[in-house]
C-alpha positions as CSV (number, residue, x, y, z in Angstrom):
1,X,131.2,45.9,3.5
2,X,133.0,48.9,5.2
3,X,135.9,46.5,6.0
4,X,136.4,45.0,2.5
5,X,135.7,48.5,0.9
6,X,138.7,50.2,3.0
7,X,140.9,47.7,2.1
8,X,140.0,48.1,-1.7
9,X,141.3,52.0,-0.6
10,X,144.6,50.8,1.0
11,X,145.0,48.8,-2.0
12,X,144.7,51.6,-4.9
13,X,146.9,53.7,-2.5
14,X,149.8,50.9,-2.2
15,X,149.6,50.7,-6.0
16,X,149.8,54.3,-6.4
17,X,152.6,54.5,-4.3
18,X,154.5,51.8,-6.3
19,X,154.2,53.3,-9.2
20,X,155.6,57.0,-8.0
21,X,158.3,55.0,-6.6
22,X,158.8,53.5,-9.8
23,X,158.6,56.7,-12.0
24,X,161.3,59.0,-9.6
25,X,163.8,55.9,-9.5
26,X,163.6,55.6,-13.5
27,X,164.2,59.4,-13.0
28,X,166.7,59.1,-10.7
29,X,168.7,56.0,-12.8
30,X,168.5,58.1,-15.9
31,X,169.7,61.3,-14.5
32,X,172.8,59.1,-12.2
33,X,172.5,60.5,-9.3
34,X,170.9,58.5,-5.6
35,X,167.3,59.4,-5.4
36,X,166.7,61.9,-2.7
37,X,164.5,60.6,-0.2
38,X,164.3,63.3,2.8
39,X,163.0,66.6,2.8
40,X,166.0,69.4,1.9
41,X,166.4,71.7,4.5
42,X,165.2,75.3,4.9
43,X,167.4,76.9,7.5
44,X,166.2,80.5,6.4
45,X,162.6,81.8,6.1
46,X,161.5,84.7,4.7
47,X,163.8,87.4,2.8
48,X,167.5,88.0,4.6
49,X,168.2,90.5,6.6
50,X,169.9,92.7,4.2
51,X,166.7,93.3,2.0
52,X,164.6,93.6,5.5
53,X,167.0,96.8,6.2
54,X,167.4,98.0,2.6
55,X,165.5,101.6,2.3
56,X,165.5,104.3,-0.7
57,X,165.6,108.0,0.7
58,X,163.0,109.7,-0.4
59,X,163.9,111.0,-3.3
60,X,165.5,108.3,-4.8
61,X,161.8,106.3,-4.2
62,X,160.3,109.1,-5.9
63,X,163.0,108.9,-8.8
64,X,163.1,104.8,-8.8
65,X,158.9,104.7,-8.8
66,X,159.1,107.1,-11.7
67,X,161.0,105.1,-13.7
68,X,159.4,102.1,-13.2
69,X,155.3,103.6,-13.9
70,X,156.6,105.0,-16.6
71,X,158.7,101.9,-18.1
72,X,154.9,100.1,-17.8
73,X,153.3,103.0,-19.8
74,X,152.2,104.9,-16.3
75,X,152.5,108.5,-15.9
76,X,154.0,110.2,-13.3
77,X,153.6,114.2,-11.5
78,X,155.1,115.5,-8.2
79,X,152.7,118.5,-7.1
80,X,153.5,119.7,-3.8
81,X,149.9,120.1,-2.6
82,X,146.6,119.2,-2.5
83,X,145.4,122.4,-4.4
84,X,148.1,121.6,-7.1
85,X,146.6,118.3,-7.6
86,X,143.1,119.8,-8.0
87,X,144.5,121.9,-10.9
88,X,146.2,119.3,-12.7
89,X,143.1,117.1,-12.5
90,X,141.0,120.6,-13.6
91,X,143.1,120.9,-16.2
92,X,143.7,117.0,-17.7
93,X,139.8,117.4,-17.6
94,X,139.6,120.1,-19.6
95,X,142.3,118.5,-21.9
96,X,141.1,114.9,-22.4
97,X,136.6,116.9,-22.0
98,X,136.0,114.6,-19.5
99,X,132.2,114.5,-18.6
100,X,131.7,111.7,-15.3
101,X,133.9,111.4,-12.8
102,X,134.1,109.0,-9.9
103,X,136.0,109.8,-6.9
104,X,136.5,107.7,-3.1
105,X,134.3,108.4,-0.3
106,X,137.7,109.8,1.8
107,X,138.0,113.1,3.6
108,X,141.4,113.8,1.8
109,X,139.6,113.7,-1.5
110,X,136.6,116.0,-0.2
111,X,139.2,118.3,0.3
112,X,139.7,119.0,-3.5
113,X,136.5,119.9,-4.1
114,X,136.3,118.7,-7.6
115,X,132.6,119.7,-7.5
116,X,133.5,122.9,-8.0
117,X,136.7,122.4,-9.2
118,X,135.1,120.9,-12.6
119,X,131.8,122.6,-13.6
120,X,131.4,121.0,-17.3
121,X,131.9,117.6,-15.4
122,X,129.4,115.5,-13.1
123,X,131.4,114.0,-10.3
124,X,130.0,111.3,-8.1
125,X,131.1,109.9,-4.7
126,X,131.5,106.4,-4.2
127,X,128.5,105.0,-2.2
128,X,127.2,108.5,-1.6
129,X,123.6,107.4,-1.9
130,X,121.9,104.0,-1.7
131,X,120.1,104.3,-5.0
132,X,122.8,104.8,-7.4
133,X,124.2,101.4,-9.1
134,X,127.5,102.4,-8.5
135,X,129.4,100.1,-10.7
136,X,127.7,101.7,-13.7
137,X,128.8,105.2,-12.3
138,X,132.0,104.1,-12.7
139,X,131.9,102.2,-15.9
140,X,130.8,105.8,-17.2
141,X,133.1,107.5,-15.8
142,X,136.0,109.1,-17.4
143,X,137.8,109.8,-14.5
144,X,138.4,107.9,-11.3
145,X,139.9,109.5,-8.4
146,X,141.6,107.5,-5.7
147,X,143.8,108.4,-2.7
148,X,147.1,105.5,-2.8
149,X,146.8,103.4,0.4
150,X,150.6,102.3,0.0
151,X,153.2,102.6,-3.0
152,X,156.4,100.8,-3.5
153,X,159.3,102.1,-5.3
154,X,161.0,98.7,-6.3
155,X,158.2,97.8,-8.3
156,X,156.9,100.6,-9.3
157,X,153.2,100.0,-7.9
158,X,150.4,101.7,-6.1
159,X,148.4,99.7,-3.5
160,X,144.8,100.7,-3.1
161,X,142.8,98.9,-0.3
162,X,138.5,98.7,-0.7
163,X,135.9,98.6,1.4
164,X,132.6,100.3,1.4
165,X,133.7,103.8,0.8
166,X,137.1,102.8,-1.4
167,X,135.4,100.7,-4.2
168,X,138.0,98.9,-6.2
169,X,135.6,99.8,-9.1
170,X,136.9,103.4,-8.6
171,X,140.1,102.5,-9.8
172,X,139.4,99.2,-12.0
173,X,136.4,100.9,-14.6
174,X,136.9,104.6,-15.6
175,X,139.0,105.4,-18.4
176,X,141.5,107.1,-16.9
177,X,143.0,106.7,-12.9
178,X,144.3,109.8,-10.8
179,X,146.0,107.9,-8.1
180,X,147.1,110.3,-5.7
181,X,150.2,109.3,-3.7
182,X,150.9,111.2,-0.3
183,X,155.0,111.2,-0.5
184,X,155.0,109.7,2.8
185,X,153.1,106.5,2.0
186,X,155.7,105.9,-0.7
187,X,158.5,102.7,0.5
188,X,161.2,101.2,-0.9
189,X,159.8,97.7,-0.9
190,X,157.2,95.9,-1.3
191,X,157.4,94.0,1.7
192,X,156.9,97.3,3.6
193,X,153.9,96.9,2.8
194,X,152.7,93.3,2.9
195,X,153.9,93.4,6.7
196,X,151.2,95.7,7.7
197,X,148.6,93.1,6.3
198,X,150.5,90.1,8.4
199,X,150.4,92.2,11.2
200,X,146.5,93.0,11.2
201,X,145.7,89.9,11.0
202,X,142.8,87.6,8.9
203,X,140.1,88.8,10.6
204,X,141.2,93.0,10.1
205,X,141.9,92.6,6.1
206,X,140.1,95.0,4.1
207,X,138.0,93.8,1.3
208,X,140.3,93.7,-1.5
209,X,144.4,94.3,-1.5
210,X,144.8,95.8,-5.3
211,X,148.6,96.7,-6.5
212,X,148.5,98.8,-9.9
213,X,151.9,98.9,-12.0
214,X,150.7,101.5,-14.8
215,X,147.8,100.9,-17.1
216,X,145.7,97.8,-18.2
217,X,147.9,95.9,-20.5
218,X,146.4,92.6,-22.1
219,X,148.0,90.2,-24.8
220,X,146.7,87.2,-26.2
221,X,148.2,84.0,-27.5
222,X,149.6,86.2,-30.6
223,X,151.8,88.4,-28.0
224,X,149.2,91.3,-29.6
225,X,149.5,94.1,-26.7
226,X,145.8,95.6,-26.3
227,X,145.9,98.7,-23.8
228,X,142.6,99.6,-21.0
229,X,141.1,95.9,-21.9
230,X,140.8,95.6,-18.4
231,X,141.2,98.4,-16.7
232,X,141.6,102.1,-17.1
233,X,144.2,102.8,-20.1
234,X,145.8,105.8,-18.8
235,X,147.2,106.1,-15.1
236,X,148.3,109.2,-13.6
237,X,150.7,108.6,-10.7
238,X,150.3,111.8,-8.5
239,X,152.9,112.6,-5.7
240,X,152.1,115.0,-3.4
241,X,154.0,116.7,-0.8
């Protein structure tokens, strides 16, 4: 029965095989040229040397990233420290009367202090407490605060990495996103960046790789452009340094 039931197999695939064989020569006779039968070959892998050494100074990354957010309906600020960037979130609070506000479990952020910082405004911590249902905190939230893991100027995008203090839900649920950019995590390309995720390795990826390009933009079959569908609808690009 096995015997009989494998050949049955070998037959379907010889008859499948005929008949692709059949199809790309009809192709082939139509379009007059030989069929091509052998693999092409790929004598380069990977992007050429010239784009491998291409690099932005600074501030052209700066000006080039600017550009680009803001081409995708981002918004850009260069604030040359930390306390400057706890003012202009102080104050865009005040502006948009934010009331929750959702912020990474990272040292750099403790060092704003938005506690204090915003008084009218409760401000959670991202898994700063096992009781909380965290993902609501931040559906609530009108602000979520995040510290850039990477940024590339060639496309314009921020790379935020998760894990159990870095929620992407920090970044993907409130209604508006500080992303804070240290100047010096900003590169040219984005291939900067994948490389350090090659180089770690499977097993040391972190739990989710997100790039953001500006804010949620969403468009159905109509081409009808719907803003913060999924994701926040306003995104604050903040360089510091």
């Amino acid at each position: 029965m096995a015997e009989s039931h494998q050949q049955w197999l070998d037959e379907l695939t010889a008859q499948s095989k005929a008949k692709q064989a059949t199809f790309m020569n009809d192709i082939a006779r139509k379009l007059k040229r030989p069929r091509v039968l052998e693999k092409p070959a790929h004598p380069f892998r990977g992007a050429p040397d010239f784009w491998q050494e291409f690099e932005w100074p600074l501030e052209d990354r700066i000006e080039r990233f600017t550009e680009n957010f803001k081409s995708a309906g981002g918004h850009v600020a260069r604030l040359a420290s930390m306390d400057d960037v706890r003012q202009f979130i102080q104050e865009k609070a005040v502006e948009m009367s934010a009331k929750y506000v959702i912020r990474q479990n990272q040292l750099e952020l403790d060092e704003l202090n938005l506690e204090a910082a915003l008084p009218d405004a409760k401000v959670s911590v991202w898994n700063k407490g096992s009781e909380e249902h965290w993902r609501a905190r931040a559906a609530e939230a009108d602000f979520g605060v995040v510290i850039a893991d990477y940024a590339a100027a060639y496309t314009g995008s921020i790379t935020v990495l998760s894990s159990k203090d870095k929620g992407r839900s920090v970044s993907l649920l409130p209604t508006v996103l500080m992303a804070i950019i240290p100047v010096d995590r900003l590169k040219t390309r984005l291939g900067e960046i994948m490389v350090n995720f090659d180089q770690a390795g499977q097993g040391n990826l972190p739990a989710g790789i997100h790039f953001i390009s500006g804010p949620s933009r969403s468009a159905d079959i109509e081409n009808d452009l719907t803003i913060g569908v999924h994701g926040p609808g306003v995104v604050y690009a903040l360089f510091v340094g």
